[in-house]
Each structure stands twice: as structure tokens, then as C-alpha cells.
C-alpha positions as CSV (number, residue, x, y, z in Angstrom):
1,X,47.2,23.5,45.9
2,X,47.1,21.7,48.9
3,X,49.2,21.5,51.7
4,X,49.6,17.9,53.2
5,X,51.0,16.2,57.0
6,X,50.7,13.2,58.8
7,X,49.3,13.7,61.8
8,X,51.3,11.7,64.2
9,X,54.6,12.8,63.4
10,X,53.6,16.4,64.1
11,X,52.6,16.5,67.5
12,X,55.7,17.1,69.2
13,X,56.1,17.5,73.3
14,X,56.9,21.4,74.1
15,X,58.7,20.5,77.1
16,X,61.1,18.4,75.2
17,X,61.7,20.8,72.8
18,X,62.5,23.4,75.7
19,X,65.1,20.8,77.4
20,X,66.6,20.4,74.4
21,X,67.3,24.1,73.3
22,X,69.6,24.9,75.9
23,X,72.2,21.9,75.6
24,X,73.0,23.6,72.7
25,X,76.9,24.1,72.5
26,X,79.7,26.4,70.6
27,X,79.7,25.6,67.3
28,X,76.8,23.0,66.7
29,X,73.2,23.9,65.8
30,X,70.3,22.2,66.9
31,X,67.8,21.8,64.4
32,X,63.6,20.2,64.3
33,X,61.4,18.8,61.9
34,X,58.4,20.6,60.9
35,X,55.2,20.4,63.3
36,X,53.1,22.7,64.4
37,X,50.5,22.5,67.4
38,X,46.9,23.8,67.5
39,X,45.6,25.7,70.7
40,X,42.3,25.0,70.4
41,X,41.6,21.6,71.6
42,X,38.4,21.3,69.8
43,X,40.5,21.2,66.4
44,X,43.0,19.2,67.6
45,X,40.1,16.5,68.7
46,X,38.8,16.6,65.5
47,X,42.2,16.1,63.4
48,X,43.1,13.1,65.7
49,X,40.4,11.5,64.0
50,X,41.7,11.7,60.2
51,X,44.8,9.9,59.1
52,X,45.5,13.1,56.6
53,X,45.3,16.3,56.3
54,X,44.5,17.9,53.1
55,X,43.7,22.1,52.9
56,X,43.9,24.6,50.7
57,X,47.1,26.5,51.3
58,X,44.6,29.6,52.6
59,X,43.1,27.3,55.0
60,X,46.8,26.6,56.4
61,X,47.6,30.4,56.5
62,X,44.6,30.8,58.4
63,X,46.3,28.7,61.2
64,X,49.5,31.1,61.8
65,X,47.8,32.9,64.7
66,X,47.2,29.7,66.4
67,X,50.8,28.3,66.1
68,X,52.2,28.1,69.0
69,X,55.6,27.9,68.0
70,X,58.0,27.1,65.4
71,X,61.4,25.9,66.2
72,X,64.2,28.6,63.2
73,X,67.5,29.1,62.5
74,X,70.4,29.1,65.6
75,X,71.7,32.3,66.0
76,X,75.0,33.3,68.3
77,X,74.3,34.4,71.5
78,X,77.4,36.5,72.1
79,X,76.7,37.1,75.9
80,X,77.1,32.7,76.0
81,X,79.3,32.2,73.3
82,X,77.2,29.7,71.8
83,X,74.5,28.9,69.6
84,X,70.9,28.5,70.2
85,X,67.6,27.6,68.4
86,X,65.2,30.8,68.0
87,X,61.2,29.8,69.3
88,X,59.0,31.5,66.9
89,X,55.9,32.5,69.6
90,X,53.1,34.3,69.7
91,X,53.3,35.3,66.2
92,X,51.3,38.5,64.6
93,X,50.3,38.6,61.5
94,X,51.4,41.5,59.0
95,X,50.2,40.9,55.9
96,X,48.3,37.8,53.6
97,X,48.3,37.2,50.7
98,X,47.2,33.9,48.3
99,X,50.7,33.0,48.1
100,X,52.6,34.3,51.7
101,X,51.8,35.2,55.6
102,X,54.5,37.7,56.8
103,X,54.6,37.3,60.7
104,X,56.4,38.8,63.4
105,X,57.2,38.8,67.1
106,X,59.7,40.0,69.7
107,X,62.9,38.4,67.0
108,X,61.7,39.6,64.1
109,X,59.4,39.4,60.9
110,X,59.0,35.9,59.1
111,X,58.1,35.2,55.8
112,X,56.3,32.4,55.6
113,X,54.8,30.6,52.6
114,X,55.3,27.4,50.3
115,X,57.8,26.0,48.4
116,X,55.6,26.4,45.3
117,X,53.8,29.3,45.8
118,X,56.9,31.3,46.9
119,X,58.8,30.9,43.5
120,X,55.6,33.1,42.2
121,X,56.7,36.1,44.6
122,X,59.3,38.6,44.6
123,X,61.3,37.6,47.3
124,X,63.8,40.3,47.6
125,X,61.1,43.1,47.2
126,X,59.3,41.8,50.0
127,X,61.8,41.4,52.1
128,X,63.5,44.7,51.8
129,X,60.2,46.4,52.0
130,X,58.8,44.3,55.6
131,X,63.0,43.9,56.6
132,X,62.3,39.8,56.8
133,X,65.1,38.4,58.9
134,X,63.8,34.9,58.0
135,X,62.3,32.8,55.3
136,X,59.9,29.5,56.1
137,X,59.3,27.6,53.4
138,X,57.0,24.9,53.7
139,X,57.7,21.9,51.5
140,X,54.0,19.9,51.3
141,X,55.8,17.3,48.7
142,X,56.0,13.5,49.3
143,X,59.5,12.6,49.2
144,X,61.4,11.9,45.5
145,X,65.2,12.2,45.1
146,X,64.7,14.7,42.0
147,X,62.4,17.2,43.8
148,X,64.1,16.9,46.9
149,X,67.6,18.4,45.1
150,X,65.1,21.2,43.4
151,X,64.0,22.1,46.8
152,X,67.5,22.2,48.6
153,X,68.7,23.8,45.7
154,X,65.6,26.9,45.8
155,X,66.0,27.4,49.5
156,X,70.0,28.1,49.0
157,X,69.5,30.3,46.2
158,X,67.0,32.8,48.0
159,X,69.4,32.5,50.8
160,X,72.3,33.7,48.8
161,X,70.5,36.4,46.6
162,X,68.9,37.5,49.3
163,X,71.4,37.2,51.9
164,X,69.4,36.0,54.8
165,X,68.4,32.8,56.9
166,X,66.2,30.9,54.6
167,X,64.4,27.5,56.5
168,X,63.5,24.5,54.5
169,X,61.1,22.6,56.1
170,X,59.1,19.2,55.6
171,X,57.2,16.9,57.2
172,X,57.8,13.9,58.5
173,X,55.5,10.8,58.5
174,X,54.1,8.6,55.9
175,X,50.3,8.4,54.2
176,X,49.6,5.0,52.4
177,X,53.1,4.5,50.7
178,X,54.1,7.8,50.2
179,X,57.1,9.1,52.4
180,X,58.2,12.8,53.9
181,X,61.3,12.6,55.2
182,X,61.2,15.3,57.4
183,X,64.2,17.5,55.7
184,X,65.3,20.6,57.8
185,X,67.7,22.5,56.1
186,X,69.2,25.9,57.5
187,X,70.5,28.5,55.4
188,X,72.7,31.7,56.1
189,X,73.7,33.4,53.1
190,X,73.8,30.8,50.9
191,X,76.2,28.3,53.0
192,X,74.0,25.2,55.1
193,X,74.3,25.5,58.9
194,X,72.4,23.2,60.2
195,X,70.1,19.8,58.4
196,X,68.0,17.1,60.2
197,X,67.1,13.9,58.0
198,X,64.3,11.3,59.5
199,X,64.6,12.5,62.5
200,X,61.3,13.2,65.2
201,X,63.5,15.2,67.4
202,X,66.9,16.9,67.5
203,X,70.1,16.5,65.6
204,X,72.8,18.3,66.6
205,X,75.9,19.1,63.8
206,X,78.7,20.5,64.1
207,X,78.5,23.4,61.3
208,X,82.0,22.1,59.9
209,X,81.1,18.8,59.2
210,X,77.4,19.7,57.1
211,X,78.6,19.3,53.9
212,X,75.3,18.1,52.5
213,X,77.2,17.5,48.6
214,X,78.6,14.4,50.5
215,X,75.5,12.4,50.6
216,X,74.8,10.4,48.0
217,X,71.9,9.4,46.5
218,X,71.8,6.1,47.5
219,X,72.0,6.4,51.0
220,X,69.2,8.9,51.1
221,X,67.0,6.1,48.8
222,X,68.4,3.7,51.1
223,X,67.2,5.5,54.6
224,X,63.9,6.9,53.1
225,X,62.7,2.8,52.1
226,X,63.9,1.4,55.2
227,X,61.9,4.6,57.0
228,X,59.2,3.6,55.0
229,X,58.7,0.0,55.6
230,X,58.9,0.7,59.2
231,X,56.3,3.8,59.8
232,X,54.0,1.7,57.2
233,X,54.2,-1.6,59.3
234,X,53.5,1.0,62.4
235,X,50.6,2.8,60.8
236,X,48.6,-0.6,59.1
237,X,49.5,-2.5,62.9
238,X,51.8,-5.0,61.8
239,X,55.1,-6.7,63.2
240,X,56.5,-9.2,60.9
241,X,57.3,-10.0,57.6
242,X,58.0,-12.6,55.5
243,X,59.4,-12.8,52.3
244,X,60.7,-15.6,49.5
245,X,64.5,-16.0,49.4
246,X,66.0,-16.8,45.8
247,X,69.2,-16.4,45.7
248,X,68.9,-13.5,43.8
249,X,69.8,-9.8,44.5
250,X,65.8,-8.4,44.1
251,X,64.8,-10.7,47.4
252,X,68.0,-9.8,48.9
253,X,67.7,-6.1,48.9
254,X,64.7,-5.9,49.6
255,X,65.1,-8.1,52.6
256,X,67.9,-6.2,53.7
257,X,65.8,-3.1,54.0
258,X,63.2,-4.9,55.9
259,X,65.8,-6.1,58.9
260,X,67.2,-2.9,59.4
261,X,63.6,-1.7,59.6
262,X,61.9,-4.2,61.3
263,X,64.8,-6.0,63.3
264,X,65.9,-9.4,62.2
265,X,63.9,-11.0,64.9
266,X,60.9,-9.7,62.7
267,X,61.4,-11.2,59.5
268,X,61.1,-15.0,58.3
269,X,63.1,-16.1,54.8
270,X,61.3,-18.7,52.7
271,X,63.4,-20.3,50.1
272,X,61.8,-22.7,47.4
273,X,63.9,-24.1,45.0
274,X,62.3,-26.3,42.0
275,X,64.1,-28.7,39.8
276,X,65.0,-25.8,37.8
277,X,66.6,-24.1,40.8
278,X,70.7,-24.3,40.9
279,X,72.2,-25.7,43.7
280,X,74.3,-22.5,44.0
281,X,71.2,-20.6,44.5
282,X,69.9,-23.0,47.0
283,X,73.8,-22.2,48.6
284,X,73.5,-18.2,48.2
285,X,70.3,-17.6,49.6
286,X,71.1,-20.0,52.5
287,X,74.3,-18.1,53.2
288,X,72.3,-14.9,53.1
289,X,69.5,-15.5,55.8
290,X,72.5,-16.6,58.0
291,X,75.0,-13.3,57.4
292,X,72.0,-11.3,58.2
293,X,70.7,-13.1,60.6
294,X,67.1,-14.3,60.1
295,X,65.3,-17.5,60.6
296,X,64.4,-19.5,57.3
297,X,63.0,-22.7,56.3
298,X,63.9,-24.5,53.2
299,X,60.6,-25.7,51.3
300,X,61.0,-27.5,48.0
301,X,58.6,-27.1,45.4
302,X,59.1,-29.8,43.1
303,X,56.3,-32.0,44.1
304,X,53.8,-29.8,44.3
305,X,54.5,-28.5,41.1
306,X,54.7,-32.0,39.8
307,X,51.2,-32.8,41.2
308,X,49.2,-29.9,39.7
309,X,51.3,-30.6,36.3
310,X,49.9,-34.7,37.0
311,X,46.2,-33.5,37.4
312,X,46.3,-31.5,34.5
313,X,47.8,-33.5,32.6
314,X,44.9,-34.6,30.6
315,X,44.4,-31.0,29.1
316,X,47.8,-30.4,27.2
317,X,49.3,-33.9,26.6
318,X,50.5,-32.4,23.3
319,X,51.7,-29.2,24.8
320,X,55.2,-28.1,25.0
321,X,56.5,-26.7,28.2
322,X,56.1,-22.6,28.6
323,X,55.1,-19.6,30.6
324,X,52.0,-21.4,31.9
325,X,54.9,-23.8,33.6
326,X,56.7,-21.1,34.8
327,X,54.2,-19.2,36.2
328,X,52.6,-21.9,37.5
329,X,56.3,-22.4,39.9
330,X,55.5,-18.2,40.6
331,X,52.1,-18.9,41.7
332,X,52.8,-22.0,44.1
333,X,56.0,-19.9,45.3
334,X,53.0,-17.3,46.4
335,X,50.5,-19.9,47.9
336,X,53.3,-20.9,50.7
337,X,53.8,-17.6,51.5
338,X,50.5,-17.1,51.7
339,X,49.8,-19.8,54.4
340,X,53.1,-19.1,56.0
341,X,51.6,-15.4,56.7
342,X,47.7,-16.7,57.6
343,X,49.0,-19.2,59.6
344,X,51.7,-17.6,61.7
345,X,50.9,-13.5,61.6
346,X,53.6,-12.5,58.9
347,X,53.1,-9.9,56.4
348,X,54.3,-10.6,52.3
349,X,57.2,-8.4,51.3
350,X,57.2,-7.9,47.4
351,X,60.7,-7.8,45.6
352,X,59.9,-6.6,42.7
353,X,61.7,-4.3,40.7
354,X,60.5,-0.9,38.7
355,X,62.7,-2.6,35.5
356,X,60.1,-5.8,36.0
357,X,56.8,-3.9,36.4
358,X,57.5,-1.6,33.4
359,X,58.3,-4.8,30.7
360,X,55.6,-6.9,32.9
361,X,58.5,-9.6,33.7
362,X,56.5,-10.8,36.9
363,X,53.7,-13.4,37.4
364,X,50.3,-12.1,38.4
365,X,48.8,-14.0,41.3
366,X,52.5,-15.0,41.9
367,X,56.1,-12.7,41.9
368,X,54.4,-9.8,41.5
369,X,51.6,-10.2,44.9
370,X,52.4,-8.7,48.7
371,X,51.1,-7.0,51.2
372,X,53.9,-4.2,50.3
373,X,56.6,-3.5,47.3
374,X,59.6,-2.0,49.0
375,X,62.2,-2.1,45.7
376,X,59.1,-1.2,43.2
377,X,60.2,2.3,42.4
378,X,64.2,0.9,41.8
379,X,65.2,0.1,38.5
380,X,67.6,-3.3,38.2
381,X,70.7,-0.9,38.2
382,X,69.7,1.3,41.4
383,X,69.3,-2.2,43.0
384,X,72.6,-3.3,41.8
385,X,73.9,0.3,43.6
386,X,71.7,-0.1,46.9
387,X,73.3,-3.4,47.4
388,X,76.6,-2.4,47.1
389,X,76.3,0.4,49.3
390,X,74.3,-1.8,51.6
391,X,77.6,-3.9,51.9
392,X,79.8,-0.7,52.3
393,X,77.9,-1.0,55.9
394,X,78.0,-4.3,56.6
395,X,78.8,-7.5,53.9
396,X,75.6,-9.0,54.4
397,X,74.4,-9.8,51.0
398,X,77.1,-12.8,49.3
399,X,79.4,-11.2,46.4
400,X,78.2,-14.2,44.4
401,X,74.7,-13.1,44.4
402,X,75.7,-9.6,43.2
403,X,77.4,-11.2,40.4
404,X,75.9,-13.9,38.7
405,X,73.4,-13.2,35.8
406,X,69.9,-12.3,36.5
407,X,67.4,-15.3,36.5
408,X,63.7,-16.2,37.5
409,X,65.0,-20.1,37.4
410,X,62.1,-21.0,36.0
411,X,63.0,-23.4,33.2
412,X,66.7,-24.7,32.3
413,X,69.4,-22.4,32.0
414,X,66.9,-19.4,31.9
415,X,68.5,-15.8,31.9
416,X,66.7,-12.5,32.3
417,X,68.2,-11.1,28.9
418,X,66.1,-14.1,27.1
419,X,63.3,-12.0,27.6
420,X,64.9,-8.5,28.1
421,X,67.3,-5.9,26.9
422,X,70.2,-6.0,29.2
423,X,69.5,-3.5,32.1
424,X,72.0,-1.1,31.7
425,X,70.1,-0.3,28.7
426,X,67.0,-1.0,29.4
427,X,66.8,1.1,32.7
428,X,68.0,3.9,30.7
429,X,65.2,3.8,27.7
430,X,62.8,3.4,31.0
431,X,63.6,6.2,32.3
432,X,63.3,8.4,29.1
433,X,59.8,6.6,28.9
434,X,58.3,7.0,32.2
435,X,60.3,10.1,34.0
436,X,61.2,12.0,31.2
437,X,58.1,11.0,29.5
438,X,59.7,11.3,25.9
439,X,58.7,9.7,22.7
440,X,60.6,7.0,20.6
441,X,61.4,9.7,18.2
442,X,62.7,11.6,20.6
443,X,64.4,8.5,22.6
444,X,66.0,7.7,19.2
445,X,67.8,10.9,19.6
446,X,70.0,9.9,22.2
447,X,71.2,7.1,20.0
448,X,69.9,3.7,21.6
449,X,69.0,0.9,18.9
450,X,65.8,1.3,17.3
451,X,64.8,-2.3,17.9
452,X,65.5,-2.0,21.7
453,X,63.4,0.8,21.8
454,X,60.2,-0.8,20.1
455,X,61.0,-4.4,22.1
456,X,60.6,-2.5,25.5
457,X,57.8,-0.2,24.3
458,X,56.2,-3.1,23.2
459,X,56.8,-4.7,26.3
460,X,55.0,-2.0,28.4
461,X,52.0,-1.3,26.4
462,X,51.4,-5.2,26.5
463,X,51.7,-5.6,30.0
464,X,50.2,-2.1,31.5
465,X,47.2,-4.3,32.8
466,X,49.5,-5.9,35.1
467,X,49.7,-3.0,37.0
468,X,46.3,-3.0,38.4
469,X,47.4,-6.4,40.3
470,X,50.5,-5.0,42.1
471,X,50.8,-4.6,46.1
472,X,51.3,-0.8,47.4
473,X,54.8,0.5,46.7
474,X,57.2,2.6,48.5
475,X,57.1,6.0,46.6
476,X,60.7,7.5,46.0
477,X,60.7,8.8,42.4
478,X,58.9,11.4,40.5
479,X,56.6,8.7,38.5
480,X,55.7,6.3,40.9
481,X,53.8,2.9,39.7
482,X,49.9,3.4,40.8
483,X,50.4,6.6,42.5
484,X,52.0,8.8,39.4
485,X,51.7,6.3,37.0
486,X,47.6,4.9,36.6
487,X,46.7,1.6,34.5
């Protein structure tokens, strides 16, 4: 067990936090991330210094009694008729265990412990025994959209069964490509009073309008990428990015999430149609970089991809045309890129999708190369849904590209099902496979077609090497590519 943070998202300024406390008004909630401070400035010297933390949950324990303060739950201050935040300080320790500190000072006693560890304890026992006011659970987890739900859902339910505050609390920060989003959720009796979302500081809502059933899942997938394109770019020192335009809705969404993290200033659009590119994709991604706003130059590939075809002519005269062609085009695609980012300081955004990296439809050396893969944990279909709802906000990405059929252009007339299952299936026995982790007997079960089931398995145990050539990519599922999921 260990219990994880990044560092410098948790220092936080205690005279902020004291300005902000009393702006609180009637009928709003004000509400931090988790961080926590150490007195001793010898430790905190030495923690600067490492880009991680990693201790045994014992080891964090040990810290309580040099907290210096925790920001809780609002409570009604009658005398004001308002809310305000409670400051856990000076905190004394009651009792320890392997799995729970119990804490108190001049508010109360605090039961404080993790959200794994804490399912392991009797919670209502305890708390009628020490008479715990409040619950802290810690949440050490990178961000994923399943666990996150678990975790909302745990801290409600000991709210409600035990009929007190309960605190959710993450951290906020990134380490390598793995994301906490900094959840705060507040819990009085089972009902949410106050929740904070991405946020380094303060959010104040208004308790009638949390209604956290209202947020979908695809904005939260959609706030945690662009988060994490932007702390990553912080943390590794870089500014800009470029990426390869296509026409397609991969290089779209995933430049999408890259302006609204890096600014549109930031980002350069290459597009480099072949002779097997359609005019209309030459016309879509042209009429993308200008809705959203972001230089791009037009560089043809065609010749270049004639001349290496010219000078090697003299090994396959008798050859007919395929994947070495195509991925040939994937390859030269990556070169420009390539020079584009040594020569002018951008950084290669990969746009490839989780659908893609499972069947090993990408080009080594070529579609499948970055610097950083910020759709690599979407399937096809959650890309089809992250553009839409990227549109609900502003219409940036062209119906047309939404709508035509999938292609890598990479030959005549070329379609993604010529290759694949269509996605709607496919994502579906992918997920079985890799999240569920279920056989094909047991895939069979839930009635897709038997030859489906053995093309895409097929497809994935052939291509698994192709995984040890992909760029770092944004974690937001439970089986992540490279993190979860080893070649």
C-alpha cells in the first residue's frame, strides 16, 4: 500500500487559504483540494528534491502530528448566519492503527485513514465508540472514471449509514502521465454539500445547484485530458505542440484538447495529403485549423513519397503495392513532424486511439510516434462522444469530419472496416478483453459473432509488440496501455 502526491500541487499558501475562509457567504460552501504542509523545514527541503512521493501508508500516519492544517466540511455559524470552512489545527492523536489515525482538536475528533484501508474497518463502531464528527478519507488513486464513481459512491454511503460529515479527498497534480484530479467531495448525511474538480484553490457552490449525477462522463474525461496535457507540458518544460491534421476526427480531438490546454497560440497544424488523400479531407482539415484558430501549413507528400518509391525501385519491380507503401506515407508523415519540432521548438502530439493500439492499426516509426498520446486511453466510440460534446461548447470540429467513414487514406478508397470490425463492435469486445479481462468463452456469452471475436483477438496478440514503440499516454481508465497493460 502506498500512498502517493505530487509535490507541487500540495504546497498551498496559508494566508490564502485564511483570506479566502471568511468570504464565505449564506448558502455556498467553500471547499480545497487535498495538501498538507510539513513544519519541519528539513523534510520539506528534502521532498523538494523528489518529483514523487511514495510511503507506506504508516509512514503517512506518522505525519498527522506535523500537519498543520487541513481545510473540512462548512458548518453553519448560527451567530453569522452563514457557512464557513472548519481549519483542522494542531491536531492530537488518539489512537493508530495499520489501517486509521483518529485525531482531535478544539472541533472535534477526526477519523482519518484511506480510501482502501478504511473499507477493512468498522466504521460505525468506531465512530460511536471515539464520537467522530468527521471522516477523511484519503484517495492515493490516479484518476480513472470507474474508480472515481466507486469512491464517490463509498464516501456517500458511510456518510448515510453513519450519518455524519464524511470528506473525500484527492490530490491534485500529475506524475509521468498519470492524472489526480484533485476531487473534494463533502458529505452530510448522505446528500453532497460541497465538491471541487481541478481546482488549486477555492470553489465556491451554491449547495442547491451540486447535483453531482448531472456530470457526465465525458466532460469529466474531457477536463481531466486537457488538465493533463497541460500540467505534463509544465512539468517536462515545454510550450508548444505540433501535431498532423488529417481531416479525420482522431487528429481533431486530440487537437482540440491541446488548444484549450495550451492556448491556440501554442499549437502548429501540419496537414500532408498524398495522392491517395481526398480533396475533401484536404478541405475539412483546412476548415478545422481555421474554426479553432491555429496556424497551419499545407505540405504535400507526394513527391517525397515518389522519390523513396523511385530509389527503391530496383528491389520490388515485381511487387504489388501494400502495407510497406502505406506505411511508408505514415513514416514520411512522421519525419516532417519531426523536423518541424527540432527545427522550431514544438513538441509531437500523438492521435492515436485505444481501438488502434489494441488491433495494432498504426504504423511504427510513423502514426503511432510522439512526444505524448492524449486520445490513447479512448476507444473510437468515446472519441466519436468527446467530439460531440466538444462541439456542444463551441462547433469547432466540421460536422463533415464527424461523419464521414473512418480512413488512414493510405491507398484508393481505403476504409477502416477493411481491416477492422466496425467500432461499435469492436470497442465493445475490447473492452470485455482488456477492462473486464474476460475470455472468448466468456465474451461469446454476451452473444457477439464468433468470427469477430477471434479476428480482434487475433489482432491483438499479433500486434502486442507494437506497444513497446508507443509515446507516454494520458491515463484515464482502469487498464491503461504501458502503465496497466505491459508488452
Amino acid at each position: 500500500m502506498t500512498l502517493s502526491f505530487y509535490l507541487e500541487t500540495i504546497e498551498f499558501s496559508f494566508e490564502n487559504f485564511k483570506n479566502y475562509v471568511d468570504l464565505v457567504s449564506y448558502d455556498t460552501v467553500a471547499i480545497l483540494p487535498f495538501y498538507y504542509t510539513l513544519k519541519n523545514s528539513l523534510s520539506n527541503l528534502y521532498l523538494k528534491k523528489c518529483n514523487y512521493i511514495e510511503n507506506s501508508i504508516n509512514n503517512i500516519l506518522n505525519c498527522i502530528s506535523h500537519i498543520e492544517y487541513i481545510a473540512t466540511a462548512p458548518y453553519f455559524d448560527s451567530l453569522n448566519n452563514n457557512y464557513k470552512c472548519r481549519i483542522l489545527t494542531n491536531l492530537k492523536e488518539v489512537k493508530r492503527t495499520s489501517e486509521y489515525v483518529i485525531a482531535e482538536n478544539y472541533s472535534g475528533k477526526f477519523l482519518i485513514s484511506l480510501s482502501d484501508t478504511i473499507q477493512k474497518i468498522n466504521i460505525s463502531d468506531i465512530s460511536k465508540e471515539f464520537h467522530i464528527s468527521v471522516i477523511v478519507i484519503f484517495n492515493h488513486k490516479p484518476f480513472d472514471i470507474t474508480n472515481s464513481k466507486l469512491s464517490s459512491f463509498f464516501a456517500k454511503n458511510i456518510s448515510n449509514n453513519c450519518k455524519l460529515v464524511s470528506i473525500l479527498v484527492n490530490p491534485l497534480g500529475i506524475h509521468k502521465t498519470q492524472i489526480f484530479d484533485g476531487n473534494v467531495e463533502i458529505y452530510e448525511n448522505g446528500n453532497i454539500i460541497g465538491k471541487s474538480f481541478l481546482n488549486p484553490s477555492f470553489s465556491f457552490y451554491k449547495q442547491k445547484e451540486i447535483n453531482i449525477d448531472n456530470i457526465s462522463d465525458i466532460s469529466i474525461i474531457h477536463d481531466i485530458l486537457v488538465y493533463g496535457i497541460k500540467e505534463y507540458f509544465k512539468l517536462n518544460g515545454l510550450k508548444r505542440a505540433i501535431i498532423g491534421i488529417s481531416g479525420g476526427i482522431d487528429s481533431a480531438v486530440a487537437t482540440s484538447l491541446t488548444v484549450k490546454a495550451l492556448g491556440n497560440e501554442n499549437i502548429l497544424g501540419i496537414i500532408m495529403p498524398s495522392q491517395f488523400t481526398p480533396n475533401q479531407s484536404i478541405i475539412d482539415a483546412i476548415d478545422f485549423c481555421k474554426k479553432i484558430g491555429i496556424k497551419y501549413h499545407i505540405v504535400p507528400i507526394t513527391t517525397i513519397y515518389k522519390k523513396f518509391l523511385d530509389e527503391l525501385s530496383i528491389y520490388f519491380k515485381d511487387e504489388n503495392f501494400d502495407t510497406s507503401e502505406e506505411n511508408l506515407q505514415a513514416r514520411i508523415r512522421m519525419i516532417i513532424l519531426m523536423w518541424f519540432s527540432n527545427k522550431f521548438g514544438y513538441t509531437v502530439i500523438n492521435t492515436s486511439n485505444k481501438s488502434e493500439i489494441a488491433t495494432g492499426y498504426g504504423t511504427i516509426y510513423g502514426d503511432i510516434s510522439g512526444a505524448l498520446s492524449v486520445i490513447g486511453d479512448l476507444y473510437k466510440t468515446q472519441v466519436y462522444e468527446l467530439a460531440n460534446y466538444i462541439n456542444s461548447k463551441m462547433k469547432v470540429i466540421p460536422s463533415n469530419i464527424i461523419n464521414k467513414e473512418p480512413s488512414a487514406e493510405l491507398k484508393e478508397n481505403q476504409k477502416d472496416s477493411d481491416s477492422l470490425p466496425p467500432y461499435d463492435i469492436l470497442d465493445k469486445i475490447l473492452h470485455e478483453v482488456i477492462e473486464n479481462e474476460k475470455s472468448k468463452e466468456e465474451i461469446l456469452k454476451e452473444d457477439f459473432d464468433e468470427v469477430t471475436i477471434e479476428k480482434t483477438l487475433l489482432l491483438m496478440q499479433n500486434n502486442a509488440f507494437k506497444l513497446l514503440y508507443l509515446p507516454p499516454i494520458l491515463k484515464i481508465s482502469t487498464k491503461t496501455f504501458n502503465i496497466d497493460i505491459l508488452p
